[in-house]
Phi, psi and omega in degrees: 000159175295157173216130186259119186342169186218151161108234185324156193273149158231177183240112176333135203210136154311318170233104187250012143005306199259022174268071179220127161302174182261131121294172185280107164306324169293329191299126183300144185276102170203157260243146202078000225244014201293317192294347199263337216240148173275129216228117158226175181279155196292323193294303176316317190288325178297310176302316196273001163314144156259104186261150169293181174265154203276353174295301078072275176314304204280336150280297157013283195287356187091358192295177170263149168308347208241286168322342169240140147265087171284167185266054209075185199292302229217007152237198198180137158241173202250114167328137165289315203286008141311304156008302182310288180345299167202188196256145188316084213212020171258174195249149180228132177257117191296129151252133176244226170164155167302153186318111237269189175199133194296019172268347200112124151257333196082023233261301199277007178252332146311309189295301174325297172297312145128164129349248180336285173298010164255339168282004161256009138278354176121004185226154188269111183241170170230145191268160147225136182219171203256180179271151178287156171261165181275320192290336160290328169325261160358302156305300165209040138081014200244132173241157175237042192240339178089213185195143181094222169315294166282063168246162151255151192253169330311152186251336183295335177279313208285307170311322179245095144112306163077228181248357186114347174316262179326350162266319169313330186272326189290299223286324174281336155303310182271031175228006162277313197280001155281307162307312181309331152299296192308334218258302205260312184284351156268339168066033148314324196253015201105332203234161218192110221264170135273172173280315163335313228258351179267122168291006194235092163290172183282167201227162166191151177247055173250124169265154190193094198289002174272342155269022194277330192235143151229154158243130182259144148118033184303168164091163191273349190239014167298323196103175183336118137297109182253174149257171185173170203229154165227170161197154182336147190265015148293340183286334202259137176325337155296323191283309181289333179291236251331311204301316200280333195265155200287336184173186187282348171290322190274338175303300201308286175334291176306305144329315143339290197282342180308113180294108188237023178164179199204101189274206218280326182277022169075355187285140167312147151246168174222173154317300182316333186273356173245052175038015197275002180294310180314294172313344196247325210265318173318311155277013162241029180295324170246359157319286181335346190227113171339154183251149166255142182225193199189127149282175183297336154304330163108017147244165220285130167258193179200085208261166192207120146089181162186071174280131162307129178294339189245042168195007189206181206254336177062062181189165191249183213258181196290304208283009140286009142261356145317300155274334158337282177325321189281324164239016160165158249273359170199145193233147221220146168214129210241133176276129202254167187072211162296163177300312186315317153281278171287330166279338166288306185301353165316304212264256204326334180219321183275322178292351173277002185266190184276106216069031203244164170220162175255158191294136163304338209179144134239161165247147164257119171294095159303159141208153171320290182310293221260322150289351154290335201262345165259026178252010177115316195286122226268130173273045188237029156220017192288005187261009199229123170273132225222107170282331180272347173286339171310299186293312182300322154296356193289321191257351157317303172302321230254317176308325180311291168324303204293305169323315181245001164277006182265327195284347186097001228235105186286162181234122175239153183279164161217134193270128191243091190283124185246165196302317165314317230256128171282171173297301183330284216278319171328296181270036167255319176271316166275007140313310174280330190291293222284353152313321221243003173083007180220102187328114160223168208231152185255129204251157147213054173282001174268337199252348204202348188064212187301323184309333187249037175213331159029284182289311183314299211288316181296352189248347160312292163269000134315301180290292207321354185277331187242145186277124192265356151073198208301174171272131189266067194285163195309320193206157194237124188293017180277335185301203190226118198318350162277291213276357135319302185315288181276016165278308209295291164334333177282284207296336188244331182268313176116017188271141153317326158179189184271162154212112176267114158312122184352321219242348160281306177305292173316323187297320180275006161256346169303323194271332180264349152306317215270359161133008208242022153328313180314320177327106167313176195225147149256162181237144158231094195230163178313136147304333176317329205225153169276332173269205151256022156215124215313301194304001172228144204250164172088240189190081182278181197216167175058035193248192168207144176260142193271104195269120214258293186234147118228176203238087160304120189253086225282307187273308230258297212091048175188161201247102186274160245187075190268071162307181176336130161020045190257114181287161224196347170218144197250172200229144150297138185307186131354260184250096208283167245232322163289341182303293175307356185244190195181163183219121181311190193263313199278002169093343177299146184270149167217110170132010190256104192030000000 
């Protein structure tokens, strides 16, 4: 079972896969045992791992020797034009989770494990996961590699840097936004901007909270002195095109289409109108193509794009579940944060796009430790065992639950088991799911890899068996972006209704002047909550949610949606997460989860 670090504070993260010790995978697993386990770190378990060579994986997966580039020994990207081979023809399962907490559910280590258990029950599956950002790297300790037993390897390259994606997406942001000055702020082309009317800021894949306000154009031959912003580069519409596009002719398009200022005469401008989709589709010319990766079992993941759930749609991208499908007969896809997030914007926006299909089945990630704490318990005693906060956290899940059985959709719980956690609270949680009419099964993939999901993958590939007919979505995009806006807060969060400002309320006819009414909506809201505000725990009622800002994101295809405080560039904790780390003479890494 799992054990979650001990000494420093964190900050809630989507992907916290690795905040954990390790056990001795032979030892039977059962609550209390601490004098029996041996404790390493994810990175130790990653170094003595054996990896194959990734060609090796890539027959495995069904690829052609054609079909990949490799990166070195033990990555590899994958040509789209593998696609071509064969026709879509696997089942695809959403892992999502109940409202995350700052200890960790572990939710991408689940999506790993599995993985991993349904290709040890017979059947060929592939995982797809999004890419890490460095500034949570750096920061709180949040990884996209997952942890123990259920990580994909290399985890020290997919955590710092990778193949290069995510600087390709900064590097194609900030080279609109460069050209979008020289072109307008020089009044080359005629048309002559105020600085106010541009829309497009800069990226870094850092967090750095000293970059949330700047003034740019300093000097005498610099240009406008303005103010501006950066914000994370997961946060930038580059980034969400890559996650949304069918390929690269449509990456280019979508680029194009980016909405990058508003001229004197209130009209939209774009990329396209300063010729810049070409120059941008160049540096995402291989940006554009899945990375292949190899769990610790040796089968093949696909990690792609990494846009954030609680400020971005929170998914890696379609065409690497696009090829996934294709090559095999079922596909684990794992969605960030909570159902309120990343699995609504799954079904409601991603799956509406050009080529997507929506999922057979979720799973939802429990854990004891998240439902206590959203049963009242302060998280310096979530280690204590407490059977009535179990119950009392109980509806937090079951809203969760309520959320993706509205979708049409079967739902299995998988109790993702921590080291703390007794048999009592344990069969406790699975007691109230299967109350509730909905199967869940007690997990130990992090302490056992796919052997400790078994049961998860066989009940799994059960639901995927019966058919469930259209997907019932939140909203029919004929609706109108307010009433996107309260459907999804009524039907998914549970709020009595929105309250928009004056200056939103324009903004949104501005946006249905300009045609894009159609448009699905991202919400960007806390993860912390069911509502929008973090401080309230469980599965509150009688709250309204407060809509703050909004955005067209034009080239992506969606209207982003800016609740309570919600930031676009994150700040490093207290005590980051770069403080603990360090690197031998021989390049091991240490302190990197």
């Amino acid at each position: 079972m799992q054990r979650p670090r001990s000494g420093k504070s964190t900050e809630p993260d989507e992907r916290t896969g690795g905040l954990c010790y390790n056990t001795r995978a032979d030892i039977p697993l059962t609550p209390h045992r601490e004098e029996e386990m041996a404790f390493k770190s994810d990175i130790e378990i990653a170094y003595e791992a054996t990896m194959w060579p990734i060609q090796n994986i890539a027959d495995k997966m069904g690829l052609a020797a054609d079909d990949v580039d490799l990166h070195g020994k033990y990555i590899a990207k994958v040509q789209c034009a593998a696609r071509g081979r064969h026709e879509p023809r696997a089942r695809k399962i959403l892992v999502t989770a109940m409202t995350p907490t700052p200890a960790g559910e572990g939710k991408t280590t689940v999506t790993i494990g599995l993985a991993d258990a349904l290709n040890r029950i017979g059947h060929k599956a592939v995982a797809t996961i999004r890419e890490p950002s460095l500034g949570p790297v750096f920061g709180v300790k949040g990884g996209a590699a997952g942890g123990g037993y259920s990580q994909v390897l290399p985890m020290e390259d997919i955590n710092l840097h990778f193949t290069g994606d995510i600087h390709a997406v900064g590097a194609t942001h900030n080279l609109l936004a460069s050209l979008l000055d020289n072109r307008y702020t020089r009044v080359t082309s005629g048309v002559c901007l105020l600085p106010a009317s541009l829309l497009w800021h800069r990226v870094v894949d850092m967090n750095d909270r000293a970059l949330r306000d700047v003034v740019i154009g300093l000097g005498e031959t610099a240009g406008q002195v303005r103010q501006s912003k950066y914000e994370i580069t997961a946060a930038s519409e580059i980034m969400a095109i890559l996650a949304l596009a069918f390929d690269l002719e449509d990456l280019k398009r979508r680029m194009g289409n980016v909405m990058v200022a508003e001229s004197a005469e209130g009209e939209p401008m774009y990329a396209k109108d300063i010729q810049a989709q070409g120059a941008m589709a160049i540096l995402m010319k291989d940006a554009v193509k899945p990375n292949l990766v190899q769990t610790i079992d040796h089968n093949p993941v696909l990690v792609h794009a990494g846009p954030f759930a609680n400020i971005a749609h929170g998914t890696n991208s379609l065409i690497a579940m696009d090829i996934a499908r294709r090559y095999a007969d079922i596909t684990v896809v794992e969605a960030g944060f909570g159902s309120d997030l990343g699995a609504e914007k799954f079904f409601n926006l991603v799956s509406r796009q050009k080529g997507a299909v929506p999922p057979d089945a979720v799973v939802i990630v429990a854990t004891v430790r998240a439902l206590k704490h959203h049963g009242g318990v302060a998280r310096k005693k979530l280690d204590e065992t407490d059977v009535a906060a179990v119950r009392a956290g109980f509806p937090n899940l079951q809203k969760h639950i309520e959320n993706m059985q509205a979708f049409n959709r079967p739902v299995v719980v998988a109790v993702n088991s921590f080291f703390s956690d007794t048999t009592e609270e344990l069969q406790t949680v699975v007691d109230l799911t299967e109350t509730i009419g909905v199967p869940a099964h007690v997990i130990d993939v992090w302490g056992k890899g796919g052997a400790g999901a078994e049961n998860l993958a066989a009940g799994v590939w059960e639901s995927v068996q019966a058919a469930c007919g259209p997907v019932a979505y939140t909203y029919e995009l004929t609706d109108s972006l307010e009433d996107k806006m309260r459907q999804i807060s009524q039907r998914i969060y549970g709020a009595d209704d929105i309250l928009l400002t004056r200056s939103v309320q324009r903004k949104l006819q501005k946006f249905t002047d300009w045609g894009y009414g159609h448009l699905p909506v991202c919400m960007a809201k806390t993860q912390s909550s069911l509502s929008d505000d973090p401080a309230l725990l469980g599965r509150p009622t009688g709250f309204l949610v407060e809509i703050q800002d909004v955005k067209v994101c034009s080239g992506a295809g969606f209207v982003v949606v800016y609740t309570t405080d919600i930031l676009t560039m994150p700040g490093l904790p207290k005590a980051p997460a770069a403080d603990a780390m360090d690197i031998d003479p021989d390049g091991r890494i240490r302190g990197l989860f």
